[in-house]
SENU-473408 format. One line per 10 residues: their letters; for each residue x, y, z of N, C-alpha, C. Coordinates in Angstrom, 2 decimals. Layout:
N
A	X Y Z X Y Z X Y Z; ... $
# end
This chain:
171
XXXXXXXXXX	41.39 -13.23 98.92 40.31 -12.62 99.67 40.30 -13.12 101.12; 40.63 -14.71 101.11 40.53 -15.07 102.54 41.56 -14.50 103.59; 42.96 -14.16 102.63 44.58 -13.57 103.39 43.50 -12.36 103.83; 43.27 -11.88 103.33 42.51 -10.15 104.10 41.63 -10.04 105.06; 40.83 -10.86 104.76 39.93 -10.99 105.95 40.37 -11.81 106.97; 41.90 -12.40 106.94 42.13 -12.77 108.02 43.14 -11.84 108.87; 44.02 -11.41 107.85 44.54 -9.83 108.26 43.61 -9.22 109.37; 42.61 -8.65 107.96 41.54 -7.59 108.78 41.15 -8.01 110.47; 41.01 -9.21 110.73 40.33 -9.82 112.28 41.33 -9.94 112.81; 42.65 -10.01 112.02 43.88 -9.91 113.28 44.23 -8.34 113.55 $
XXXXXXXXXX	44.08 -7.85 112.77 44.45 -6.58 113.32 43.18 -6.03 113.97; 42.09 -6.33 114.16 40.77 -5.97 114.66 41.20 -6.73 116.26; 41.23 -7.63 116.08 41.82 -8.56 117.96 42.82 -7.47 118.48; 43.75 -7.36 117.78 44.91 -6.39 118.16 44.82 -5.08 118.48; 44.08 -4.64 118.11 43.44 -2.89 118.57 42.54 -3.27 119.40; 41.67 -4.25 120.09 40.33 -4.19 120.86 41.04 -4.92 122.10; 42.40 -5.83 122.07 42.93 -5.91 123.10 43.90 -5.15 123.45; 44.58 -4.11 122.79 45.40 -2.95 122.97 44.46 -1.92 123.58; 43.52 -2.25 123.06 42.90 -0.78 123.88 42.42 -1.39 125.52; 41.50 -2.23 125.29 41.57 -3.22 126.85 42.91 -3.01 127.81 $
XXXXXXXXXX	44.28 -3.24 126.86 44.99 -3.37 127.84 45.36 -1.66 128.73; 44.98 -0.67 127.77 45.61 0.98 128.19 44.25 1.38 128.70; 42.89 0.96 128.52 41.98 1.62 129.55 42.62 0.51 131.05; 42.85 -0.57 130.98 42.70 -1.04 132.08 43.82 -0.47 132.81; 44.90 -0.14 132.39 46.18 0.23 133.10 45.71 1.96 133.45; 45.00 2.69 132.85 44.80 4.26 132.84 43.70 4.07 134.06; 42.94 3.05 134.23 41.93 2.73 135.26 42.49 2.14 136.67; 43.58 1.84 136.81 44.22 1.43 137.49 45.12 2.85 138.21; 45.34 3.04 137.14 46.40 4.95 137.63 45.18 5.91 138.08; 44.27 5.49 138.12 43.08 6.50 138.74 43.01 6.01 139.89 $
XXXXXXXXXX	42.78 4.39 139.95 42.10 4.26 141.10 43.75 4.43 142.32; 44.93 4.10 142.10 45.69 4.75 142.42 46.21 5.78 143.20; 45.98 7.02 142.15 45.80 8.27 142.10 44.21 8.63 143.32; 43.70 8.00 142.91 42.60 8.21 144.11 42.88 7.80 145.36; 43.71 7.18 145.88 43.86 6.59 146.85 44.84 7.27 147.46; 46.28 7.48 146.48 47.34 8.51 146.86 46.96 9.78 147.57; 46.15 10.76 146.64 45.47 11.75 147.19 44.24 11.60 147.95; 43.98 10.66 148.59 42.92 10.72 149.53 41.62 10.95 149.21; 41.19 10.82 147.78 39.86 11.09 147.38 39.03 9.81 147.86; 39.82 8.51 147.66 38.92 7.24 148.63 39.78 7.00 149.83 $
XXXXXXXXXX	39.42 6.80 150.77 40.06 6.64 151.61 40.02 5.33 151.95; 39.39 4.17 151.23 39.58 2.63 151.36 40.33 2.30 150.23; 41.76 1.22 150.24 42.91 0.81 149.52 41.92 -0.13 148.78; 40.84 -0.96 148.38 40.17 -1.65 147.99 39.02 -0.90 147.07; 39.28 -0.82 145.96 38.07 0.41 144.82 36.83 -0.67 144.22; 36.14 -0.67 144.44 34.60 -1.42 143.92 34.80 -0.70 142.90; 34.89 0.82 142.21 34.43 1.34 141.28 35.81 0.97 140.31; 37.27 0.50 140.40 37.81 0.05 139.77 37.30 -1.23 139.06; 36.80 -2.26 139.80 36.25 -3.23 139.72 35.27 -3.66 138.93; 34.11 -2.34 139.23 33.15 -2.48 138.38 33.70 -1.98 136.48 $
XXXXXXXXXX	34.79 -0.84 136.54 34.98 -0.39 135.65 35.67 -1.54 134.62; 36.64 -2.50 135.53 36.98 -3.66 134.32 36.05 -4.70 133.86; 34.80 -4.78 134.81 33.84 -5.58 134.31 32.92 -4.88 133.06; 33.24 -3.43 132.97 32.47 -2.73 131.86 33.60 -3.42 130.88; 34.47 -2.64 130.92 35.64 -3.12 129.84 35.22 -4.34 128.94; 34.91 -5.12 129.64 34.89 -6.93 128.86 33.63 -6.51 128.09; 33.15 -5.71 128.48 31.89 -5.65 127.46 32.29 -5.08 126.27; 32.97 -4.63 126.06 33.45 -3.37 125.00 32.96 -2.45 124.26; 31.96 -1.57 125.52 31.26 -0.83 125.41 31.74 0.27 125.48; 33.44 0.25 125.60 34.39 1.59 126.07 35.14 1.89 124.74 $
XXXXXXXXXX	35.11 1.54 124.03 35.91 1.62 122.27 36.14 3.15 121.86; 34.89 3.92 122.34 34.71 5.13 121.30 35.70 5.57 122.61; 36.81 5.61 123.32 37.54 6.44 123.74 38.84 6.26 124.08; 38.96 5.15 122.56 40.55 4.55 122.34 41.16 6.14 121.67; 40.71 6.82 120.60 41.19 7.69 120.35 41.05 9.14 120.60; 40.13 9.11 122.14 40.25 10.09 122.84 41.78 10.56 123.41; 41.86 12.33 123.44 42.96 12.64 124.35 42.54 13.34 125.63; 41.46 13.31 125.78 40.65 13.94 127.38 39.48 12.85 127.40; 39.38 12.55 128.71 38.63 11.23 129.43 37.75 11.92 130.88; 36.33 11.69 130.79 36.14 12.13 131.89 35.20 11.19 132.50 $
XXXXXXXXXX	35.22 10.66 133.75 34.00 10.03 134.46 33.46 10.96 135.79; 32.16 10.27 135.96 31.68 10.53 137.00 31.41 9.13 138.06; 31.84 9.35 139.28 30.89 7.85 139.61 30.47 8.15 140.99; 29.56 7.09 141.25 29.25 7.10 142.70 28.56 6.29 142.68; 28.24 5.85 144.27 27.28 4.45 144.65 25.97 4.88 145.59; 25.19 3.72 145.99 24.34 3.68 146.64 24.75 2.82 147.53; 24.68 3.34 149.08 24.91 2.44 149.84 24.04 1.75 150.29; 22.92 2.44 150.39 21.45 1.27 150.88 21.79 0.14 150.20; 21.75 -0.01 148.78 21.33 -0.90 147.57 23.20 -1.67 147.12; 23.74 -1.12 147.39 25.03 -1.39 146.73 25.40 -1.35 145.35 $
XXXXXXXXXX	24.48 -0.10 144.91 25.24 0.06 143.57 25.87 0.60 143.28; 26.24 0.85 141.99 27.59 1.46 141.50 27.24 2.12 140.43; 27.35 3.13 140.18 26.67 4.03 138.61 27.84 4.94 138.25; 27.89 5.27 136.93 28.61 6.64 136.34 28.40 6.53 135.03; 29.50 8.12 134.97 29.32 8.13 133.23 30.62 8.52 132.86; 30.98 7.60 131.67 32.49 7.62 131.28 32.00 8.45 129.69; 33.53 9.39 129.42 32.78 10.12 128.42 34.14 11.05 127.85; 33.52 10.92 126.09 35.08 12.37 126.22 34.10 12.60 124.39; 34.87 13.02 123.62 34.43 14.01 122.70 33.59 13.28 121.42; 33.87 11.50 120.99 33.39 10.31 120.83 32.52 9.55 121.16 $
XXXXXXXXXX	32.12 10.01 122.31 31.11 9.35 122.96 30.62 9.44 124.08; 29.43 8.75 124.96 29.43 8.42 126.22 28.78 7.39 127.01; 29.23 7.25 127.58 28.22 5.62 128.11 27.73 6.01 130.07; 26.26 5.70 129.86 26.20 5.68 131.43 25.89 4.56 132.01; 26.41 4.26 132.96 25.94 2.96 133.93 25.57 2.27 134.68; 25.00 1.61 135.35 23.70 1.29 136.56 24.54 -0.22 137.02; 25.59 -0.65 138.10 25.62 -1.81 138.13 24.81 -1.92 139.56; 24.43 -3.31 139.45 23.50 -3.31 141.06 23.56 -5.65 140.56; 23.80 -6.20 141.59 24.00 -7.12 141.80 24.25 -7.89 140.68; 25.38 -7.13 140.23 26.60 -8.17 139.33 25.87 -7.91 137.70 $
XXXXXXXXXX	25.08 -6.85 137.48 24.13 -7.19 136.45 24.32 -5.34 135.94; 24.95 -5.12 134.80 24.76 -3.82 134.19 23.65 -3.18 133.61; 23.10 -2.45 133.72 22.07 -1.46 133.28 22.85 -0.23 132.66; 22.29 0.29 131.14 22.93 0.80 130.29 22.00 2.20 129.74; 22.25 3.23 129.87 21.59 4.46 129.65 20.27 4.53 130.00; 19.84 4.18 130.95 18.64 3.86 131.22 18.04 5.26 131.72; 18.70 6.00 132.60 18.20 7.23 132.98 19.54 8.28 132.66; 19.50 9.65 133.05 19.96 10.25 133.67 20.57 9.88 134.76; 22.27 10.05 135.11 22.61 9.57 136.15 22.92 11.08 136.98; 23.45 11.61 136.23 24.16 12.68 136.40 23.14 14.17 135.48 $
XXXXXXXXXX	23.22 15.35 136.36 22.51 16.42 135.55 24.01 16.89 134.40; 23.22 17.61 133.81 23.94 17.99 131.81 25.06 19.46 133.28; 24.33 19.86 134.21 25.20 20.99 134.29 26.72 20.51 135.23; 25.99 19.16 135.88 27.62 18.71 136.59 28.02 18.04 135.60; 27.71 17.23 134.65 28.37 17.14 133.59 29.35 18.05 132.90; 28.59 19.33 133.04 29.52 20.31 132.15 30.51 20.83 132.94; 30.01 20.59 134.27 31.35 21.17 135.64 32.67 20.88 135.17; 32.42 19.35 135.39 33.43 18.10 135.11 34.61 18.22 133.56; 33.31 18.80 132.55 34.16 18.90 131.52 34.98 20.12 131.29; 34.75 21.29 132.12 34.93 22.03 131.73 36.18 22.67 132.93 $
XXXXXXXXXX	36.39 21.36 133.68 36.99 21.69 135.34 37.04 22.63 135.84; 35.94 23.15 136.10 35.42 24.04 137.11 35.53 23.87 138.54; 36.09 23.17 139.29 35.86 22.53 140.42 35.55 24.05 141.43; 35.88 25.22 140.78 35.80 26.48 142.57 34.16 26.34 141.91; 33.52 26.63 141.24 31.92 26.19 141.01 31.41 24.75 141.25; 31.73 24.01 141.53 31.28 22.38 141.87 31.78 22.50 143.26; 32.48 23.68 143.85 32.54 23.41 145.33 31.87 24.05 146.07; 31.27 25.52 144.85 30.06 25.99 145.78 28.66 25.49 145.50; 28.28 24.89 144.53 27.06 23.96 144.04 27.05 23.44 145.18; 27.97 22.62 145.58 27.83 21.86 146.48 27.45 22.25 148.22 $
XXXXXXXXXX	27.85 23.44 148.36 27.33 24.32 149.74 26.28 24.96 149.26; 26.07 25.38 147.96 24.83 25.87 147.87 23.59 25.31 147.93; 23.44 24.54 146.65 22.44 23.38 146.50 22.68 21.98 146.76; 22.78 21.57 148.00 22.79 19.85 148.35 21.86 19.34 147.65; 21.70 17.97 147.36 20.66 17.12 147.07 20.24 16.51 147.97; 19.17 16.75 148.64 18.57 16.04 149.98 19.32 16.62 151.24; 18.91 15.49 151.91 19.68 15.89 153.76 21.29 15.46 153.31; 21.12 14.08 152.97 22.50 13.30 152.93 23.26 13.23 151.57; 23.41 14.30 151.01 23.69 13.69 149.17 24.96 12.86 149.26; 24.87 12.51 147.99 25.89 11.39 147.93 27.24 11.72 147.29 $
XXXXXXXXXX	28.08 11.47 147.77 29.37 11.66 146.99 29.61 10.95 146.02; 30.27 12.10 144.79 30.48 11.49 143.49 31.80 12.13 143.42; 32.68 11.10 142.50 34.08 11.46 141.97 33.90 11.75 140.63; 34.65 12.67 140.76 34.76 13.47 139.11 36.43 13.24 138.44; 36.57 12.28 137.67 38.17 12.37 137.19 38.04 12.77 135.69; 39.10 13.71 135.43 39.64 14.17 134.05 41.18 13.54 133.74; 41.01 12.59 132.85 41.90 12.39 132.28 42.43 12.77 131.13; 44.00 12.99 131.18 44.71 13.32 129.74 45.69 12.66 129.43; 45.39 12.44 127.83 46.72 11.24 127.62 47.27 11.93 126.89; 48.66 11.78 127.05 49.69 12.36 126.69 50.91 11.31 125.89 $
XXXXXXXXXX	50.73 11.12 124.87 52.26 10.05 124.60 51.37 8.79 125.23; 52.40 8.41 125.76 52.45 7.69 126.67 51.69 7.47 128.15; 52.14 9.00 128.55 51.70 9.34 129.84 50.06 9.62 130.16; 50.08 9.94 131.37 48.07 10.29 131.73 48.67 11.28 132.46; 47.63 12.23 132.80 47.81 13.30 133.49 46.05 13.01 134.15; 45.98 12.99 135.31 44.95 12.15 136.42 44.73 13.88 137.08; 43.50 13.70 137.70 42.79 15.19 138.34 41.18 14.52 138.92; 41.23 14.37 140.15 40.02 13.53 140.49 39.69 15.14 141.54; 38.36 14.93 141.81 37.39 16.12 142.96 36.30 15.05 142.96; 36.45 15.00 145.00 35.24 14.42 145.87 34.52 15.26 146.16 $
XXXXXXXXXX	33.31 15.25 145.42 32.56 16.33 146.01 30.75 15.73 146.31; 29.62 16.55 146.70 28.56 15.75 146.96 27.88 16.63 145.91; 27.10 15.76 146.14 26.15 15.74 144.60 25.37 17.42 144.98; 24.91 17.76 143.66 24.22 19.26 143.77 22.69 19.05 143.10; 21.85 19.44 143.38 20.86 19.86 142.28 19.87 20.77 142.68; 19.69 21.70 141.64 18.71 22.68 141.53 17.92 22.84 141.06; 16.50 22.71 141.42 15.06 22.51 140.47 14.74 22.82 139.06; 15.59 24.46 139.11 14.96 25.32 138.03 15.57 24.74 137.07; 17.05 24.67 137.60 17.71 24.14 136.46 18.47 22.46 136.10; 18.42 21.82 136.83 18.47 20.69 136.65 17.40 19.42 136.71 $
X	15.96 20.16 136.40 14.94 19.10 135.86 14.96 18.51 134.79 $
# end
């Protein structure tokens, strides 16, 4: 009984640091990929950063056996935070970091309909949301990446766009 249950926790270490190790490397080919194509235009990603400090939490599990990956993120520059929502057919997690300290589904970060933009990669509609309905004077830019794993491989698809919202329908 004890051989199994020591089995069982070795192969439990072994999948929770296998998966650690392919979000962190697939998080890395984004932030990358973001940089290649010009979606950030600073070589230095806070939102990479913040994303491996989620990791250690291992609050990212339900999307080891995802094959489509999607986040949203964006910051506050007044405040310096960092928020999104990582998400695929398993699950989703949203996130609030603000001075080194995570906050966890606490609100709405994101409305259900740019959510569904994102999932559904719509981007010629998330580019007129975005001339249509701004959020405020200054909205904020959010990155939208769809990931696909393939084998081995990722197939990466990021859109900078500014945030949208519309009363009727995104209350």
């Amino acid at each position: 009984m004890r051989n199994k249950f020591t089995l069982l926790l070795l192969f439990s270490l072994f999948n929770t640091n296998s998966f650690s190790q392919q979000f962190s490397k697939i998080s890395k080919s984004v932030s990358d990929y973001e940089y290649k194509t010009d979606t950030r235009k600073v070589r230095k990603d806070k939102f990479l950063e913040v994303r491996k400090k989620l990791d250690t939490f291992g609050r990212l599990s339900f999307i080891n056996e995802c094959d489509t990956i999607f986040m949203l993120e964006s910051s506050n520059i007044e405040n310096g935070s960092i928020y999104g929502k990582i998400w695929c057919s398993s699950g989703t997690i949203n996130y609030y970091f603000l001075d080194g300290i995570f906050y966890f589904d606490k609100t709405m970060l994101f409305t259900d309909y740019c959510t569904r933009l994102i999932q559904l990669w719509d981007t010629a509609t998330i580019r007129h949301e975005e001339r249509l309905n701004p959020a405020g004077i200054t909205p904020n830019n959010i990155i939208g990446t769809r990931i696909i794993k393939k084998n081995e491989n990722v197939e990466i698809s990021c859109i900078l766009f500014k945030d949208f919202f519309l009363l009727e329908r995104d209350r």
